[in-house]
C-alpha positions in Angstrom: -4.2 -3.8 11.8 -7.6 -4.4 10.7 -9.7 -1.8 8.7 -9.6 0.8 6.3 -6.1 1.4 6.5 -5.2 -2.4 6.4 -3.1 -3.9 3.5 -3.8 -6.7 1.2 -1.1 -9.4 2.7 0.6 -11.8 0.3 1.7 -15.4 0.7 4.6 -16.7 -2.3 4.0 -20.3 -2.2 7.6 -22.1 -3.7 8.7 -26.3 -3.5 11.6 -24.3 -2.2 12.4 -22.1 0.9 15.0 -20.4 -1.0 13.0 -19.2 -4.1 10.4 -18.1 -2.2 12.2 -15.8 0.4 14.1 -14.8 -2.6 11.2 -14.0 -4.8 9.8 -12.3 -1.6 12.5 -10.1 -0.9 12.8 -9.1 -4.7 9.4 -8.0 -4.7 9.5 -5.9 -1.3 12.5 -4.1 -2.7 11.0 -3.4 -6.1 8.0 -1.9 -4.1 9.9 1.4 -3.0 10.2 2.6 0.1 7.7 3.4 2.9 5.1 1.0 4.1 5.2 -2.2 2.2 2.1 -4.5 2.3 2.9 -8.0 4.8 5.0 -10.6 2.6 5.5 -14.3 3.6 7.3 -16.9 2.0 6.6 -20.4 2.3 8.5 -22.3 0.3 9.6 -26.4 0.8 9.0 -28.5 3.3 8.9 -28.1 7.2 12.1 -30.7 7.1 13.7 -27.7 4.5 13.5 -30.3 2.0 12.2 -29.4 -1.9 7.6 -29.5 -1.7 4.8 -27.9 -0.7 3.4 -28.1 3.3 0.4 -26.9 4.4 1.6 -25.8 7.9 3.9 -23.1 6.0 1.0 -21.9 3.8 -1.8 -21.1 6.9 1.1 -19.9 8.9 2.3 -17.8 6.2 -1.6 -16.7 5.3 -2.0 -16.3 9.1 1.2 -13.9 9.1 0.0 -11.4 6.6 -3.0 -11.3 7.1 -4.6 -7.7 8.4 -7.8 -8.0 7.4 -7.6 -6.8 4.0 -7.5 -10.0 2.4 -4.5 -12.6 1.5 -3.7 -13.0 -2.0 -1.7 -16.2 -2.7 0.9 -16.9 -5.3 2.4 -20.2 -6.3 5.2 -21.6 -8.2 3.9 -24.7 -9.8 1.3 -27.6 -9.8 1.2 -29.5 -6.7 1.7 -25.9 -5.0 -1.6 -24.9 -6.7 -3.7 -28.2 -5.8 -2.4 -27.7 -2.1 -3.1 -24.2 -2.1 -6.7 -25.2 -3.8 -7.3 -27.7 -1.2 -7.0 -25.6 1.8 -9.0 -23.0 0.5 -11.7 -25.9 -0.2 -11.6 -27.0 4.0 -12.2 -23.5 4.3 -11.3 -23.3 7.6 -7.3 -23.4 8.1 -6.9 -19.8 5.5 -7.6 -16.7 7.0 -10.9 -15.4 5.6 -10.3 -13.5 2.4 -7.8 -15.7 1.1 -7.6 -16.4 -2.5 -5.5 -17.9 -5.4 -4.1 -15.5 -8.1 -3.4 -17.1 -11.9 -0.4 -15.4 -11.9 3.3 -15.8 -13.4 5.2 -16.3 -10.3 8.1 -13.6 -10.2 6.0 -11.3 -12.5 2.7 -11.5 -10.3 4.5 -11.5 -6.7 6.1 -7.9 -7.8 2.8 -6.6 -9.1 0.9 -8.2 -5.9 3.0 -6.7 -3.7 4.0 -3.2 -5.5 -0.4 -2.8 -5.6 -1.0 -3.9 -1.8 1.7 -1.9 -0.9 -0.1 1.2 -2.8 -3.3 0.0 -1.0 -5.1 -1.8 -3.5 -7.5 -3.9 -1.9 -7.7 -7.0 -3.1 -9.3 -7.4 -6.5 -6.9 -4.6 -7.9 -4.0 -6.6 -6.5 -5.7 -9.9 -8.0 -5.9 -7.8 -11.3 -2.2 -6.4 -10.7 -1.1 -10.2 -10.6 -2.9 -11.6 -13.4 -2.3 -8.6 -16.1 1.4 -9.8 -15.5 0.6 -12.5 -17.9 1.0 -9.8 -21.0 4.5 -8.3 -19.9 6.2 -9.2 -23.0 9.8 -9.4 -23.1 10.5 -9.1 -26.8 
């Protein structure tokens, strides 16, 4: 679906599979129910191993993507300089793609919760990175 009515797709980038489906299915739960904007996790290595792989990322990014943009979450530093890197070939991420600073459980729910609602994507950037200031005590 591509236009007006396309949502912002979002890619949870984890050095493991399992936090990132988790974190993924947490914040498609937390966004209610009716339409919920494209989530993909890509998380560890091809081999299911602990990293980061770029394969998982553009497919991921390719998955979501509707047009609307892909906003990209991710875990910790060598996810960020991978994530960084693609988006400097410019070529493998689908057009629109872009790198939140975002706290990564915090960020996905907003993300995903604001695409959902059909944010495009500089609210769901803004969504992601106002997570910073959820204080806990």
């Amino acid at each position: 679906m591509s236009g007006p009515d396309a949502l912002v797709g979002v890619v949870l980038v984890s050095h493991s599979a399992a936090v990132a489906a988790a974190v993924a299915e947490l914040a498609e739960g937390l966004a209610g129910g009716g339409a919920t904007a494209p989530v993909a996790p890509a998380g560890g290595l091809p081999d299911g191993g602990l990293g980061t792989s770029e394969e998982l990322i553009v497919r991921a990014a390719r998955s979501v993507d509707r047009g609307a943009g892909v906003a990209v979450l991710v875990d910790l530093g060598s996810a960020v300089l991978t994530v960084k890197a693609l988006l400097a070939e410019g070529d493998e991420l689908p057009e629109g793609t872009t790198l939140l600073d975002a706290p990564f459980v915090e960020g996905a729910v907003a993300a995903v919760v604001s695409a959902s609602a059909g944010a495009d994507l500089a609210a769901v950037r803004a969504a992601a990175e106002e997570a910073y200031g959820y204080r806990k005590v």
